[in-house]
C-alpha positions as CSV (number, residue, x, y, z in Angstrom):
1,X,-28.5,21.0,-11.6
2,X,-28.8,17.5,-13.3
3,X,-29.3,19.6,-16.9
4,X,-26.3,21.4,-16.0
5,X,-24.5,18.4,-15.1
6,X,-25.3,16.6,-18.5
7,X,-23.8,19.5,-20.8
8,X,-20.8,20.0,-18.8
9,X,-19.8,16.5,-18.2
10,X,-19.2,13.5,-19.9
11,X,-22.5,10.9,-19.5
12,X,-22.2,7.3,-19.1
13,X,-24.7,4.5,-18.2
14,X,-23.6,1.5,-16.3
15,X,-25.5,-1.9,-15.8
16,X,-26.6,-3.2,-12.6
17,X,-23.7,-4.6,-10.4
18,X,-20.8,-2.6,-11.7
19,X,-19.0,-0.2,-10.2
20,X,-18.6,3.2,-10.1
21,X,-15.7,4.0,-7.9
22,X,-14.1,2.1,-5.2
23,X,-12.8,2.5,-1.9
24,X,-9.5,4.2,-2.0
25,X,-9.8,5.3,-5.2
26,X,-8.6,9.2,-5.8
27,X,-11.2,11.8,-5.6
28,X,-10.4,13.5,-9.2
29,X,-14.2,14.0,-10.5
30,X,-17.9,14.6,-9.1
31,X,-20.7,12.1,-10.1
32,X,-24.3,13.5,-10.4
33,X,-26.7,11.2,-10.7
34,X,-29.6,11.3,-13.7
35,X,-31.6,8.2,-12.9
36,X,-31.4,4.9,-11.8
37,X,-30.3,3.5,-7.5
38,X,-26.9,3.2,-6.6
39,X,-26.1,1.4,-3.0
40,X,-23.1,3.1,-1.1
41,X,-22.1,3.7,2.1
42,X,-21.0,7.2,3.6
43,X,-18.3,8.7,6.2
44,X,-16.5,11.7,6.8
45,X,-13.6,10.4,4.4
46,X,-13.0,10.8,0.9
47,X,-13.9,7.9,-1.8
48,X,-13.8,5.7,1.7
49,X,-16.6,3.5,0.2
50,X,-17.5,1.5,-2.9
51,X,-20.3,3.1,-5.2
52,X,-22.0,-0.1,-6.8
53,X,-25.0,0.2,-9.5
54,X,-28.5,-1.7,-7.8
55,X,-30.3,-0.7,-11.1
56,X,-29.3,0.6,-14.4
57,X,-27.7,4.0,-13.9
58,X,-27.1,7.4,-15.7
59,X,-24.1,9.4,-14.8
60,X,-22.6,13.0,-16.0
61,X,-19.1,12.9,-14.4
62,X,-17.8,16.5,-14.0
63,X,-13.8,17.0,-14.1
64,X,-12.3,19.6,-11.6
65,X,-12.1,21.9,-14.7
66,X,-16.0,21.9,-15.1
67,X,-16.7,21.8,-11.7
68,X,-15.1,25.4,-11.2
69,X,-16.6,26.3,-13.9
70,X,-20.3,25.0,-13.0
71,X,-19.7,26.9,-9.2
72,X,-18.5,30.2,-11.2
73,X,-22.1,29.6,-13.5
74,X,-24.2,28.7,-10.7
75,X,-23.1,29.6,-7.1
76,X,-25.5,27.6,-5.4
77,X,-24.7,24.7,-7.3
78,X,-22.3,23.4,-4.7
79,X,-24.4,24.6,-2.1
């Protein structure tokens, strides 16, 4: 999944302490991690929590677009 994740997306790296999305922020894209620690906290509701970097971080961020896509590719992708 992570190969597929870094053709179909775009791939960024962040530093330690940024961001990656914050609480309340809309739900528009998919992250899938490559490597690195992120710290976040989990509930039942969308973007409800703050994704922050607690080591450098590798991201491929897939749109809705390549999402269907990747789920039409690869059905037990979003399994």
């Amino acid at each position: 999944m992570r190969t597929f994740a870094r053709n179909a997306g775009a791939n960024v790296t962040d530093p330690a302490g940024s961001v990656v999305f914050s609480r309340g922020d809309p739900g528009t894209c998919m992250y899938v991690m490559q490597s690195g620690v992120l710290e976040m906290m989990i509930d039942n509701a969308p973007r409800s929590s703050t994704a922050r970097v607690k080591e450098p971080v590798e991201l491929s961020i897939i749109d809705q677009r390549n999402f269907r896509f990747m789920v039409d590719e690869a059905p037990n992708f979003a399994a």
